[in-house]
N, C-alpha and C positions, 0 to 999 in steps of 0.2 A: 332117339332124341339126344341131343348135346346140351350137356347141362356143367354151367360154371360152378364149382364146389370151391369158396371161399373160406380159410382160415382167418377167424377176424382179430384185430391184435387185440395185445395186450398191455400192461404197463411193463413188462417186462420184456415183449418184443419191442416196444418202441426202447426202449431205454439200450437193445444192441445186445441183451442178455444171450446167447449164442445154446444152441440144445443139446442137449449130453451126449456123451456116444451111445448110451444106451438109447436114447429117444430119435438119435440119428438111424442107428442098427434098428429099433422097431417100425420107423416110417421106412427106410428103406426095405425092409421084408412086405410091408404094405403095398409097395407102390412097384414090387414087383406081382403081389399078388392082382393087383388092379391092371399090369401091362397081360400078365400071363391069363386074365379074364377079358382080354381084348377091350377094357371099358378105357384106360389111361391117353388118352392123346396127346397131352400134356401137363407139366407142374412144376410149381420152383416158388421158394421164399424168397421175401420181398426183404428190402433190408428196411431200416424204419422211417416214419415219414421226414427226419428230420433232414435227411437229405434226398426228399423227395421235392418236386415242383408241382405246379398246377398252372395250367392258363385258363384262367378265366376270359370269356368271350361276351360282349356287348356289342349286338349290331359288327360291326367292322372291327371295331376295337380290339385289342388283343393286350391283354395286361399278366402278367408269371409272379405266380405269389408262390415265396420260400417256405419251405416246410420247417419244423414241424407242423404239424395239422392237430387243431382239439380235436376230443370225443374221440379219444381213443378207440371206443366201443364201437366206432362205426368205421374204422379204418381194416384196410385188410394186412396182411403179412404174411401172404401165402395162398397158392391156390393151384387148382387140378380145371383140366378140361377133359372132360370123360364124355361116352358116347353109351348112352343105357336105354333100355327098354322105354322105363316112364320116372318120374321122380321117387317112386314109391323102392323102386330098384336101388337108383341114386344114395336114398333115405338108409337102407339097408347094408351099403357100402359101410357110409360113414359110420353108422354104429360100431364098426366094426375096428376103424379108424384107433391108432391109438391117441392119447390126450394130446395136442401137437402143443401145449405151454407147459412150463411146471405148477399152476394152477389150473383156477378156474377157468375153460374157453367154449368159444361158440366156433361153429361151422355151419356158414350160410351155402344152400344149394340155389340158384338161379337157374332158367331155363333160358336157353338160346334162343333169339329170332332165328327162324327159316326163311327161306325166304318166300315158300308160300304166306309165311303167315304177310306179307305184304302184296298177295292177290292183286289189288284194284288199284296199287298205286305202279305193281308192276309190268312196265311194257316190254315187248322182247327184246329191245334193246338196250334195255336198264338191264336186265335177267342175263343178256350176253357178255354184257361190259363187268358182273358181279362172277359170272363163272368165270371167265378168263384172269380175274385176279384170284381166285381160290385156284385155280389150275399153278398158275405162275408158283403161288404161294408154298406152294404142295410139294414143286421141285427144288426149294431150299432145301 
């Protein structure tokens, strides 16, 4: 199962506060232990919302609202694409994980869509058309 592991920010990742070398050198040990457990597919920090965008969508409309973004606490600043057994796997990573702010921080786990899990909306030509972009994708 492929599962999104989000670093959620902080006031001090939004603010552009940059991670020590020590906390650089402890995630980089991490994030080799996650490639050399064949779980890592990918990861990389975000810089802050402030120079992030958003398009909002209405029917056709298409409108790009400037960042920064409130609620800090629901923003991300990082994150991994790992491939594990079940969440409970996942779960056991991140403990393991060192603190990725100089305080207090959260790390959200999400689950992937498969694309079985869209059975009845998928036809083989939908199925064909979604492999042939993860094939393409795969040879970057």
């Amino acid at each position: 199962m492929r599962v999104m592991v989000m670093v959620k920010a902080t006031k001090d990742s939004e603010a552009g506060v940059m991670p020590t070398t020590e906390l650089l050198e402890a995630m980089g040990k991490f994030n080799e232990e996650l490639v050399k457990a064949g779980i890592m597919l990918a990861g990389d920090g975000l810089k802050p919302s402030a120079q992030g965008k958003r398009v909002a969508f209405d029917g056709p409309n298409r409108s790009v609202i400037d960042g920064p973004f409130a609620e800090t606490r629901e923003l991300v600043a990082g994150f991994w694409l790992w491939e594990v057994r079940d969440v409970a796997e996942a779960i056991e990573w991140v403990k393991r994980c060192p603190n990725p702010m100089p305080g207090p921080s959260e790390i959200e786990i999400r689950p992937l869509y498969e694309m079985s899990d869209f059975a009845e909306a998928l036809t083989p030509e939908v199925a064909e058309l979604h492999d042939r972009t993860r094939e393409k994708t795969a040879l970057r």
